[in-house]
RODO-2510 file (C-alpha; in nm, 4 decimals, decimal comma):
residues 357
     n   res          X          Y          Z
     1     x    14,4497    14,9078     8,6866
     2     x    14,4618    14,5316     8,6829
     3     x    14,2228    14,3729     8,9538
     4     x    14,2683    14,0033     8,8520
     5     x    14,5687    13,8243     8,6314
     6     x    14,5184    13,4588     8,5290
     7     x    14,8077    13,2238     8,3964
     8     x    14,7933    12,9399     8,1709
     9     x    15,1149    12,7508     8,1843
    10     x    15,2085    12,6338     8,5285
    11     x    15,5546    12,5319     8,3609
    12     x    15,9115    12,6139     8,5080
    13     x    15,8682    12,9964     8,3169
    14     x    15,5165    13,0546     8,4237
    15     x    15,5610    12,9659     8,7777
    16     x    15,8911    13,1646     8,7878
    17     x    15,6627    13,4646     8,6438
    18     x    15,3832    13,3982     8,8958
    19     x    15,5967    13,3837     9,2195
    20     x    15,7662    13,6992     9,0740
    21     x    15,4531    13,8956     9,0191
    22     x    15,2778    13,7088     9,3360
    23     x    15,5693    13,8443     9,5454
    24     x    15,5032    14,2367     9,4529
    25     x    15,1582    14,2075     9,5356
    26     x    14,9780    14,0980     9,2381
    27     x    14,6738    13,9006     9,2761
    28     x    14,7404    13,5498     9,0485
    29     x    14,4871    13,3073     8,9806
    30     x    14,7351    12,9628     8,7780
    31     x    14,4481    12,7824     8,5381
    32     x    14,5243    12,4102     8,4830
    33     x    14,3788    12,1992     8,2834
    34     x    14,2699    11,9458     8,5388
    35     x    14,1738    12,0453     8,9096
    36     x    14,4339    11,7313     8,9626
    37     x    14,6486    11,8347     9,2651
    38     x    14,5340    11,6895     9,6193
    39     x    14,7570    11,9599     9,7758
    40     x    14,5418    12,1582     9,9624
    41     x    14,6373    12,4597     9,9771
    42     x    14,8494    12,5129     9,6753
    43     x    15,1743    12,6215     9,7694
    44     x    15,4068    12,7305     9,5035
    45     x    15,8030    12,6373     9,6137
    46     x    16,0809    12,8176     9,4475
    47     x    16,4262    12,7217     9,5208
    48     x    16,7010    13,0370     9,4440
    49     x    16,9708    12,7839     9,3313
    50     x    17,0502    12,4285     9,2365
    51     x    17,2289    12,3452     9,6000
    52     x    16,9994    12,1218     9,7658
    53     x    17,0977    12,3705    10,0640
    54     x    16,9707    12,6771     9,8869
    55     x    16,7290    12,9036    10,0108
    56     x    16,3368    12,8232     9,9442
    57     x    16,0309    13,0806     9,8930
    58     x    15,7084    12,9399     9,9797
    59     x    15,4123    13,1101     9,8194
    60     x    15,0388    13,0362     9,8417
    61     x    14,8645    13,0241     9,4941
    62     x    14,5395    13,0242     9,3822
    63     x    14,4471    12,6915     9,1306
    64     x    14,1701    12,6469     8,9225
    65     x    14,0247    12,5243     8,5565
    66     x    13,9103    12,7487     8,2984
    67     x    13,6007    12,5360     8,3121
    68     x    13,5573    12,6402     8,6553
    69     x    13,5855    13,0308     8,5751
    70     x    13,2429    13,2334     8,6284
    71     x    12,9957    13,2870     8,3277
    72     x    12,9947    13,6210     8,2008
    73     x    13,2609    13,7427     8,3749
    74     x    13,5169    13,8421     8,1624
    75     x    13,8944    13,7818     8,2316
    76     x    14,1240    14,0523     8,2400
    77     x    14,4583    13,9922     8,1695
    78     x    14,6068    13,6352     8,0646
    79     x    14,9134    13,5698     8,0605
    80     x    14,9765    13,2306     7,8618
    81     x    15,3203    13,0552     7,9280
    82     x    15,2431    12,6980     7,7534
    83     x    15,4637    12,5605     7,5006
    84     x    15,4187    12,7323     7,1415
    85     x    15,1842    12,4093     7,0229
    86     x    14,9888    12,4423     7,3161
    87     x    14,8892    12,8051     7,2652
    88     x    14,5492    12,7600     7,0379
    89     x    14,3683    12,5002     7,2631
    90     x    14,5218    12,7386     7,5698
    91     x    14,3231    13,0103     7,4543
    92     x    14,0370    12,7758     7,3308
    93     x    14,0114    12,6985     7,6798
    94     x    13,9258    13,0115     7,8030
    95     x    13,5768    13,0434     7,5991
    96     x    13,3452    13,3310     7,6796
    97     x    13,5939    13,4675     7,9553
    98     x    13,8320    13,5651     7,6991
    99     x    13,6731    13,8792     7,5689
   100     x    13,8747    14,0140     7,2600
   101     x    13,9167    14,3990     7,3107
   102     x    13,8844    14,3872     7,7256
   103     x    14,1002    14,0878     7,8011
   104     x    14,4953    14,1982     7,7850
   105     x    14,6914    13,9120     7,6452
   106     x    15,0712    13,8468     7,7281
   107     x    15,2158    13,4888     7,5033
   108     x    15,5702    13,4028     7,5968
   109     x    15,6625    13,0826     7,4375
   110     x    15,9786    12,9643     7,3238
   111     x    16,0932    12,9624     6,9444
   112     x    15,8881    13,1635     6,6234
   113     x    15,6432    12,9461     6,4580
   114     x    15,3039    13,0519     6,3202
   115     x    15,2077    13,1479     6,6283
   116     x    15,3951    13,4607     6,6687
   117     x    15,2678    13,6710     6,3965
   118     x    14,9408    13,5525     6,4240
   119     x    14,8696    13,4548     6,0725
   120     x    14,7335    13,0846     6,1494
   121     x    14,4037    13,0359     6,0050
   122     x    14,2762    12,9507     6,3422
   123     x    14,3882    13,2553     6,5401
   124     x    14,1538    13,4984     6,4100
   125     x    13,8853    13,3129     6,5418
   126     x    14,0850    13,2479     6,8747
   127     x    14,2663    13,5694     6,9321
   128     x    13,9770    13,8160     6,7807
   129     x    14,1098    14,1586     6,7614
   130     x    14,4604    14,2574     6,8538
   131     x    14,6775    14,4083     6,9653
   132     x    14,8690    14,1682     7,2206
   133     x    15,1694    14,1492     7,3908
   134     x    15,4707    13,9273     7,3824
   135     x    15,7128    13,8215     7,6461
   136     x    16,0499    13,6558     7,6240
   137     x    16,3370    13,5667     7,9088
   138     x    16,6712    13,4591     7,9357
   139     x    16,6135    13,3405     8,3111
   140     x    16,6434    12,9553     8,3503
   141     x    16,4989    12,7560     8,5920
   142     x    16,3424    12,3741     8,5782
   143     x    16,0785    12,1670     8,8220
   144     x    16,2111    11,9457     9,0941
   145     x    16,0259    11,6124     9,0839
   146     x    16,1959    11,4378     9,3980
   147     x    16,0214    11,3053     9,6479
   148     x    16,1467    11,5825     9,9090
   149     x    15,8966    11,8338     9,6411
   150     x    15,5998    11,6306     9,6336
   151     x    15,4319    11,8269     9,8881
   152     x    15,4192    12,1817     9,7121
   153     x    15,1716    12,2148     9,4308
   154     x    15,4737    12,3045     9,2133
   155     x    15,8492    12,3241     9,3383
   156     x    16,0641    12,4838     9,0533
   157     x    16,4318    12,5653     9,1002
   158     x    16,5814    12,9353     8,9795
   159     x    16,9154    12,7408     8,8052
   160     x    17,0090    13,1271     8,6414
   161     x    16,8729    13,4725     8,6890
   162     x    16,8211    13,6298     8,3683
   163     x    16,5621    13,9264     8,2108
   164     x    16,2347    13,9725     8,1167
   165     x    16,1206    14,1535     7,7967
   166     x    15,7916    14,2572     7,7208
   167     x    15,6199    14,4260     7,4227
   168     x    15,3497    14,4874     7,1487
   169     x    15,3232    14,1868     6,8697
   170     x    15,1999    14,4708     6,6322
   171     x    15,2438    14,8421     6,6019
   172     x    14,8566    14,9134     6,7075
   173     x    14,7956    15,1123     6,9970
   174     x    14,7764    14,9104     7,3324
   175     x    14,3984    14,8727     7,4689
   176     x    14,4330    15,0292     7,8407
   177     x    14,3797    14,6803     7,9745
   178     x    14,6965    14,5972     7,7653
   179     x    14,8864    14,8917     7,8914
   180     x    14,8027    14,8287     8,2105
   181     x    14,9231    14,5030     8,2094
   182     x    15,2379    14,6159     8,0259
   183     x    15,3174    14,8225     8,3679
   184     x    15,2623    14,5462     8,5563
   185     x    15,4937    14,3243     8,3752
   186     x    15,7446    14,5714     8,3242
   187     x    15,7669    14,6314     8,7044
   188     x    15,9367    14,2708     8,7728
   189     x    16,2971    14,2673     8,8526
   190     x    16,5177    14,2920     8,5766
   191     x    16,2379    14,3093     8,3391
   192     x    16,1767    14,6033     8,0045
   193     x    15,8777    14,6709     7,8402
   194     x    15,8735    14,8273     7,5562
   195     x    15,6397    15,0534     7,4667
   196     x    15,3399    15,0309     7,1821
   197     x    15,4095    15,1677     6,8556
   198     x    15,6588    15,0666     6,5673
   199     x    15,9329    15,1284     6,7866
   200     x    15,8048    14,8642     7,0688
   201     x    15,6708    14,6363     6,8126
   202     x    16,0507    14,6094     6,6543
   203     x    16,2332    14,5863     6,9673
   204     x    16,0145    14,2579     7,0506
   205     x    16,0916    14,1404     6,6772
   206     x    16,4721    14,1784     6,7561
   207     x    16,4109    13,9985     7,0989
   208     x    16,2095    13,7135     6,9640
   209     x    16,4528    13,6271     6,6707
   210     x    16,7636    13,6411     6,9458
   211     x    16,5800    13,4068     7,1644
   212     x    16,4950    13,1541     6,8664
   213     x    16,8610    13,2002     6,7493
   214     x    16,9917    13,0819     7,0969
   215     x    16,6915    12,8307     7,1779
   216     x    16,7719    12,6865     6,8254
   217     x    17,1692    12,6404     6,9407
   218     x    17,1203    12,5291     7,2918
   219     x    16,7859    12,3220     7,3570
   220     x    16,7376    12,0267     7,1074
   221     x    17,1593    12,0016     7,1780
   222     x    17,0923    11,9470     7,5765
   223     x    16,8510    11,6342     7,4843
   224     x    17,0365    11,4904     7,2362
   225     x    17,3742    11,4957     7,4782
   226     x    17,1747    11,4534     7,8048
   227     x    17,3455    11,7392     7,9319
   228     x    17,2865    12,0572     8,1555
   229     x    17,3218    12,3802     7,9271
   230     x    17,6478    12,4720     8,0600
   231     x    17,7941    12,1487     7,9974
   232     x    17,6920    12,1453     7,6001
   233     x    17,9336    12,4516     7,5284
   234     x    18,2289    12,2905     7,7143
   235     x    18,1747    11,9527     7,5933
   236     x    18,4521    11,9726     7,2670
   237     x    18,2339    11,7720     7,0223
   238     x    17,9227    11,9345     7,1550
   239     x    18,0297    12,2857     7,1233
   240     x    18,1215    12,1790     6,7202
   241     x    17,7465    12,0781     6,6875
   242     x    17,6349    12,4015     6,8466
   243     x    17,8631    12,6096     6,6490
   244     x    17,7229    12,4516     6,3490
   245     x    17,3972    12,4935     6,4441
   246     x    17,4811    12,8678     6,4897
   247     x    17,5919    12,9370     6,1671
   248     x    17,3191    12,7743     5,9811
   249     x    17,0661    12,9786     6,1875
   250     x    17,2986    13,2917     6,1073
   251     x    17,3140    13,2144     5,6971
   252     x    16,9210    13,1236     5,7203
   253     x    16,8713    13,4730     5,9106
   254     x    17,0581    13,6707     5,6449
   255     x    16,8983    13,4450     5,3603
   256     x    16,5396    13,5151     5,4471
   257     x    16,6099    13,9108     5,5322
   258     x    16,7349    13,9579     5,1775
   259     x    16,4401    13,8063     5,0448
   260     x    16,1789    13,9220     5,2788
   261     x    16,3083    14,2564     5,4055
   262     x    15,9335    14,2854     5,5058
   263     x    15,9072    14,0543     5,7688
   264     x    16,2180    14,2537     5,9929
   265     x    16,1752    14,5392     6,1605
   266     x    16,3113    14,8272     5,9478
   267     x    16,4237    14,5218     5,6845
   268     x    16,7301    14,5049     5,9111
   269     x    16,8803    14,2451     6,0810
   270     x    17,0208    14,2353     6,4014
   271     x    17,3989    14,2684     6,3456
   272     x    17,4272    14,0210     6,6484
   273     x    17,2182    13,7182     6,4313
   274     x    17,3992    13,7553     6,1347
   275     x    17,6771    13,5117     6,1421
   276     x    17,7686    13,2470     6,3325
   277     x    18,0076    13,3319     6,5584
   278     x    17,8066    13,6667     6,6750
   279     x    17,5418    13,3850     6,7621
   280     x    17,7949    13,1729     6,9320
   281     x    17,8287    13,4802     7,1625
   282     x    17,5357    13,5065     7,2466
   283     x    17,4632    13,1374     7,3168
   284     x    17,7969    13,1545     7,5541
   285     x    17,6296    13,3949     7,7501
   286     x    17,2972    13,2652     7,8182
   287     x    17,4943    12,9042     7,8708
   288     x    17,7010    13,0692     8,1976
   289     x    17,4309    13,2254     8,3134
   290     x    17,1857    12,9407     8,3101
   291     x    17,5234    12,6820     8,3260
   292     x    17,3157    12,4568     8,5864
   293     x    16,9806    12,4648     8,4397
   294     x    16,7877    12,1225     8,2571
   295     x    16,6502    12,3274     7,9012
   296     x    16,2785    12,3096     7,8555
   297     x    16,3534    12,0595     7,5479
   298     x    16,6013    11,8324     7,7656
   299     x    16,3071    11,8054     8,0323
   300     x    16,0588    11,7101     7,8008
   301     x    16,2629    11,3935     7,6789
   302     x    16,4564    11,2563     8,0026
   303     x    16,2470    11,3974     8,2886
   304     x    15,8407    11,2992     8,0699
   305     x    15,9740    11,0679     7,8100
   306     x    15,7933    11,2650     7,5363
   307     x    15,8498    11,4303     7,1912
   308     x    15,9319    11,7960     7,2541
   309     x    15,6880    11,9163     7,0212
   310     x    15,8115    12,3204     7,1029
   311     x    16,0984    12,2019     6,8511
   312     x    15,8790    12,2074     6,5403
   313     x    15,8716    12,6349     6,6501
   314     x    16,2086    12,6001     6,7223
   315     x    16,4537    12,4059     6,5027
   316     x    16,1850    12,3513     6,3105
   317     x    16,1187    12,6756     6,1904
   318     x    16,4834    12,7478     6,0957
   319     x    16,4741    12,4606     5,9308
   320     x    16,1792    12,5433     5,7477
   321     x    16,2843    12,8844     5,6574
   322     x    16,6023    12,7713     5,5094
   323     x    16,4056    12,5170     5,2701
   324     x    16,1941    12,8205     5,1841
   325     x    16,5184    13,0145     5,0966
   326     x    16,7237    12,7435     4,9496
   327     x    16,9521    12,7147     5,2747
   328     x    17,0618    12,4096     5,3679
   329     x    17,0878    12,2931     5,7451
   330     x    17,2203    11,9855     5,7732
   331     x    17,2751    11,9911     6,1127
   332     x    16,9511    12,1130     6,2739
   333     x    16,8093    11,7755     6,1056
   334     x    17,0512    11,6121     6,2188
   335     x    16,9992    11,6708     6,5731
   336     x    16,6088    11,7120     6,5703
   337     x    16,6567    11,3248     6,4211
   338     x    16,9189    11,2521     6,7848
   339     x    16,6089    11,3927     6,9733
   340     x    16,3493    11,1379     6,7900
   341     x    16,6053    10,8666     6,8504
   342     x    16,6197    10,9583     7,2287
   343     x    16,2835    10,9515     7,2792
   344     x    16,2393    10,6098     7,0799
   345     x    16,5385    10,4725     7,3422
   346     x    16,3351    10,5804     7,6487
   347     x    16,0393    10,4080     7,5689
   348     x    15,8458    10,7419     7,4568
   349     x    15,6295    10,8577     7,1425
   350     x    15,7571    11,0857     6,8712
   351     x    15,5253    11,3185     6,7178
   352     x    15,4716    11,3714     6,3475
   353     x    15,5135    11,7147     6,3273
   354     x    15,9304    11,7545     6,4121
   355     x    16,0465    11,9849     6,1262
   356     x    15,6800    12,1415     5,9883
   357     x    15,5020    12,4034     6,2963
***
């Protein structure tokens, strides 16, 4: 039985997680990098619904620092919702009170960089021993930054109800602090969790590559065309980029399964990821259910005026994978080069590291 859960990431996805979890009973503590917030106490806002008239829930949160956490008092679960480049100094953050072995650890980032199967020269020293879960949603929601927000520690707004999916990275056997925080997970509303093993280890594989397949169509599209994701399937000239961008993530799929049957579950490939149009379907699908909702990607360029660095595990890594395989994908640098161009327009920096996680 989990006592105490601790999230790093007080983004759009791990507030929605928090207030989800916070709401059945379970005790939350958010860790931020900064004790920053003069909003005392934290209140966590979440708005079901983009109508300004929609109905709020107001939760009280606990805030703190990893710096702040007791010595020698190990955590024990984390859940870390940052974006994917954020994860190593995330968990770098945590120092002694990440205890490899008795801390459960849940990642849920978007796209499928190096930071998925864990073979980064820094994460052995970072992540210790495994196993560890993964987590992945279709639910879309973004932060309101109006003035009428200011005074809640975070306001987000639930723009699309979705699912949660939850599993093992690897097919070890779960630690019981990892089960146990499986069963918590898994108890959220409209949420699986898939059990350890080969079989639960697969599933998430199958999961992850969907989600990078449809975060690879939709996201660095939404920036580019300053557009909600509903909007960027039922713009004409928009839904040609997407489609494109489809079936290049389809041919890279099929490309890199035929030459590394190893790295897919079973050396199979979903039947849904492997051509374009199957992908298409998919990204229709998440688009009307999230329809009203600012991607994590558009947020990052018009809302912070920054480089969306998640795109390098993103776009990035298809694009990478097809260079690997001798794929072409023409398109995905095309756009990931509309994104740099935004960002330039708006005043904001560009990172070095677009197409390379």
């Amino acid at each position: 039985m989990l006592s105490r859960l601790h999230i790093i990431g007080a983004g759009n996805i791990g507030c929605l997680l928090g207030s989800q979890l916070l709401a059945r009973g379970t005790a939350v503590t958010f860790l931020e990098r900064t004790t920053s917030s003069s909003i005392q106490p934290p209140k966590l806002v979440v708005q079901h619904g983009v109508a300004p008239d929609a109905p709020t829930t107001s939760l009280p949160v606990n805030v703190t620092t990893a710096a702040e956490l007791p010595p020698a008092d190990p955590l024990d679960a984390v859940i870390v919702a940052t974006k994917a480049h954020q994860l190593t100094s995330a968990l770098k953050s945590l120092g002694s009170a990440y205890v490899p072995g008795h801390t459960a650890l849940a990642l849920i980032q978007n796209g499928y960089g190096r930071h998925i199967p864990l073979i980064d020269e820094t994460s052995p020293s970072v992540l210790g021993e495994l196993p560890i879960l993964l987590g992945s949603t279709t639910h879309g929601c973004f932060r309101d930054t109006s003035s009428s927000a200011v005074s809640a520690w975070r306001h987000i707004v639930h723009a699309g109800s979705g699912a949660w999916h939850f599993g093992p990275a690897s097919a070890e056997p779960l630690t019981p602090q990892a089960a146990a925080l499986l069963d918590v997970l898994g108890d959220l509303p409209d949420a699986t969790a898939y059990p350890g093993g080969t079989e639960g280890a697969a599933s998430m594989q199958s999961l992850l590559l969907t989600k990078l397949a449809v975060n690879a169509s939709i996201n660095a599209a939404t920036a580019a065309a300053d557009v909600r994701n509903g909007a960027v399937v039922t713009i004409p000239a928009w839904r040609k980029v997407v489609a494109e961008l489809a079936a290049e993530t389809a041919a890279v799929f099929v490309a890199r399964a035929a030459r590394f049957p190893s790295e897919f579950a079973g050396g199979l490939l979903p039947p849904t990821l492997t051509s374009g149009d199957s992908i298409m379907a998919l990204v229709d699908e998440v688009c009307a259910t999230t329809a009203s909702n600012w991607s994590s990607t558009h947020a990052d360029v018009w809302t912070h005026r920054r480089s969306p660095d998640e795109l390098a595990f993103i776009n990035g890594t298809v694009v990478r994978w097809g260079r690997e395989v001798g794929v072409p994908t023409p398109m995905h640098e095309e756009v990931l080069g509309m994104v740099a161009e935004r960002v330039r327009e708006l005043g904001g920096g560009v990172g070095g590291s677009d197409l390379n996680p």
